[in-house]
C-alpha positions as CSV (number, residue, x, y, z in Angstrom):
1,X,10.2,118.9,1.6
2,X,6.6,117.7,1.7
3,X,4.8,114.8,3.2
4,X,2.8,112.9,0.5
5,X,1.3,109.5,1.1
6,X,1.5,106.6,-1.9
7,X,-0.9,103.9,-2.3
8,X,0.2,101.4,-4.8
9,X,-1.4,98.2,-6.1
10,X,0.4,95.3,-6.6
11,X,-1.4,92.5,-8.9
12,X,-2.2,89.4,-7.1
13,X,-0.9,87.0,-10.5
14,X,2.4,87.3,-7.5
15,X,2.5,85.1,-5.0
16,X,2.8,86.2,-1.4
17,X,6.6,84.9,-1.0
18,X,7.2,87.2,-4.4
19,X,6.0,90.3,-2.6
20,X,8.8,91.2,-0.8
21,X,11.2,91.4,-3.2
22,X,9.1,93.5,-5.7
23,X,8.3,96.3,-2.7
24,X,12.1,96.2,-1.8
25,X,12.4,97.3,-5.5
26,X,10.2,99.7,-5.5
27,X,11.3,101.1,-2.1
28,X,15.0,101.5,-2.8
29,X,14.0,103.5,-6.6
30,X,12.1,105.8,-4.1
31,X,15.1,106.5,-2.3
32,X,17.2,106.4,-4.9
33,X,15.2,109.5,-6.2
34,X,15.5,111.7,-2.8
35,X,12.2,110.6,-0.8
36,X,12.6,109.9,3.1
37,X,9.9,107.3,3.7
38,X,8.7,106.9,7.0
39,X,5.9,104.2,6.6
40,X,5.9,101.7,4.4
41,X,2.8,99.3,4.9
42,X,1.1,96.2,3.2
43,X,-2.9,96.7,3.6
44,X,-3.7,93.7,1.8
45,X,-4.9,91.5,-0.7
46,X,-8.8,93.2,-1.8
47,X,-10.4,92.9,-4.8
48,X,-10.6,95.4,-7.1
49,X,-13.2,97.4,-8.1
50,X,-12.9,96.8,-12.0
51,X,-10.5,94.6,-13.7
52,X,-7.1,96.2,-15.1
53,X,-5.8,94.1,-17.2
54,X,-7.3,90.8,-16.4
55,X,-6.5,91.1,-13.0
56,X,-9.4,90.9,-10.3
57,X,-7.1,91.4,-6.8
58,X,-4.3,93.3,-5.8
59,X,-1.9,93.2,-2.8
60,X,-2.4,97.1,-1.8
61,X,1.1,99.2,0.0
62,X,0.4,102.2,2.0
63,X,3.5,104.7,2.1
64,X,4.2,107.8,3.7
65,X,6.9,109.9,2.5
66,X,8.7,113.1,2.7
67,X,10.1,114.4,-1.0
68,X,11.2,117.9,-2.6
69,X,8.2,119.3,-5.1
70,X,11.1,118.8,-7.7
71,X,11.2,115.4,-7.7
72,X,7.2,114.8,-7.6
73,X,7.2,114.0,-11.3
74,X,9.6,111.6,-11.5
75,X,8.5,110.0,-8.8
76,X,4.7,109.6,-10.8
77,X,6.8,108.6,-13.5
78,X,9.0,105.5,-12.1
79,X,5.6,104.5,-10.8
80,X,4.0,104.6,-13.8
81,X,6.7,102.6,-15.9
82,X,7.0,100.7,-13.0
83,X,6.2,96.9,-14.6
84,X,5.2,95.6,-11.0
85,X,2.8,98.6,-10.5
86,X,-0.8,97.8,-11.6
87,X,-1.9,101.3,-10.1
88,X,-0.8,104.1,-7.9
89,X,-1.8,107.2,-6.2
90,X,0.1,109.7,-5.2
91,X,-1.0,112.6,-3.0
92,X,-0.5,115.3,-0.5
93,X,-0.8,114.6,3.0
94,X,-2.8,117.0,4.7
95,X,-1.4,117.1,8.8
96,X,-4.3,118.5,10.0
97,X,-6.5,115.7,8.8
98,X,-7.5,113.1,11.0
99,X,-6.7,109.5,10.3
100,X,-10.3,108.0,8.9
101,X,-9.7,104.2,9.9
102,X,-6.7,102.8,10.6
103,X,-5.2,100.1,8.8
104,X,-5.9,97.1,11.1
105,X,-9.4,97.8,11.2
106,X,-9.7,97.2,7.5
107,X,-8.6,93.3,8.1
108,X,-12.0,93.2,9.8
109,X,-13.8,94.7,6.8
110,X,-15.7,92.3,4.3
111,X,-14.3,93.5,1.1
112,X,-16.5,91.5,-1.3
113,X,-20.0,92.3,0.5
114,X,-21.7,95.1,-1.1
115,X,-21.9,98.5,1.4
116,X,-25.0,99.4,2.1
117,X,-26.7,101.8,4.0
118,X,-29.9,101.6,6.4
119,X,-32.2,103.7,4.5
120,X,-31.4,101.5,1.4
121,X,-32.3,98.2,3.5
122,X,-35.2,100.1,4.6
123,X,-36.5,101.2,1.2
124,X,-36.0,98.2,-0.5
125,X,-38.2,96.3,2.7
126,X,-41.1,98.7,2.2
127,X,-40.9,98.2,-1.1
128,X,-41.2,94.8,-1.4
129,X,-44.6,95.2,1.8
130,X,-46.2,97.5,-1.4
131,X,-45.8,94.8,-3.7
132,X,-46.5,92.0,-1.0
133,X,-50.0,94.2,-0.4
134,X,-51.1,95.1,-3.7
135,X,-50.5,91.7,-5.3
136,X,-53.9,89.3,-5.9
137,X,-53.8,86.4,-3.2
138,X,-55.6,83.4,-5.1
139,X,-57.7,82.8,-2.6
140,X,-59.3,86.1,-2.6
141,X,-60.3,85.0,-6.5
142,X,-62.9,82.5,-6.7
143,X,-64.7,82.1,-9.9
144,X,-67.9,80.1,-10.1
145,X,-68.1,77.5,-13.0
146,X,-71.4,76.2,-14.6
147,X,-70.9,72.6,-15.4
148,X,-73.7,73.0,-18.4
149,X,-71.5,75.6,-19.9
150,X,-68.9,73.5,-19.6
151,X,-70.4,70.2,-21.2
152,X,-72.0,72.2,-24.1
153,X,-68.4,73.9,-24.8
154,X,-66.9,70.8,-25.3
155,X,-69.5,69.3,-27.1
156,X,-68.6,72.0,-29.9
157,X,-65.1,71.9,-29.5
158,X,-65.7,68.1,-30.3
159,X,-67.8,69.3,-33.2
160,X,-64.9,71.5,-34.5
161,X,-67.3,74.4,-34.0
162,X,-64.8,75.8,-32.0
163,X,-60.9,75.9,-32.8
């Protein structure tokens, strides 16, 4: 048997009380098909990325499970037919690797704020000093006006020299 971990996405058109029941299902058809599961966790509601089918958020379970290579495809498969089941992936779980967060941490994550990194921040400031610099200040444009010139252009503009 390997370990393989499962992340699937739940659509959020359910209500939380409705959650339980449809991750029971899903639970007992993995067991039902030979997996040993020995972590089955909600991670939450997040937005998604893109919308699938109309739907904007998803309630998002973690699992960890122990399966026989045989039974890998059928296992993809009842996931994929699974009506409940907006998306899933399904993938080895390397023991060596290092956990990169854990799951409580990512309660303290802003999901809907863009990521960005400090040398973006820092680009986008000096670029907006550039354009700050290189722009015109009106005050540094001062343009002295005849009054004569003035007074004789709108005498012809009166006269319809002008148009």
């Amino acid at each position: 048997m390997s370990r393989y971990e499962l992340l699937y996405i739940i659509p959020a058109t359910y209500a939380e009380t409705e959650l339980q029941p449809v991750i029971d299902a899903i639970t007992k058809q993995l067991t039902e098909l030979g997996c040993t599961i020995s972590r089955n966790e909600m991670v939450g509601k997040i937005k998604l990325t893109y919308p699938v089918d109309h739907v904007r958020y998803g309630y998002y379970n973690l699992v960890d499970l122990d399966v026989e290579a045989s039974k890998v495809q059928a296992v993809n498969e009842m996931l994929r037919l699974h009506s409940e089941v907006l998306r899933h992936s399904f993938m080895v779980k390397d023991q060596k690797a290092k956990p990169v967060f854990k799951l409580q941490a990512m309660e303290e994550i802003d999901r809907d704020a863009p990521r960005r990194s400090e040398s973006t921040d820092r680009a986008e400031r000096e670029t907006r000093q550039r354009q700050a610099a290189g722009a015109a200040k009106p005050a540094d444009k001062k343009v002295e006006i005849d009054m004569a010139d003035v007074e004789k252009n709108i005498d012809k503009i009166l006269e319809g020299k002008i148009v």
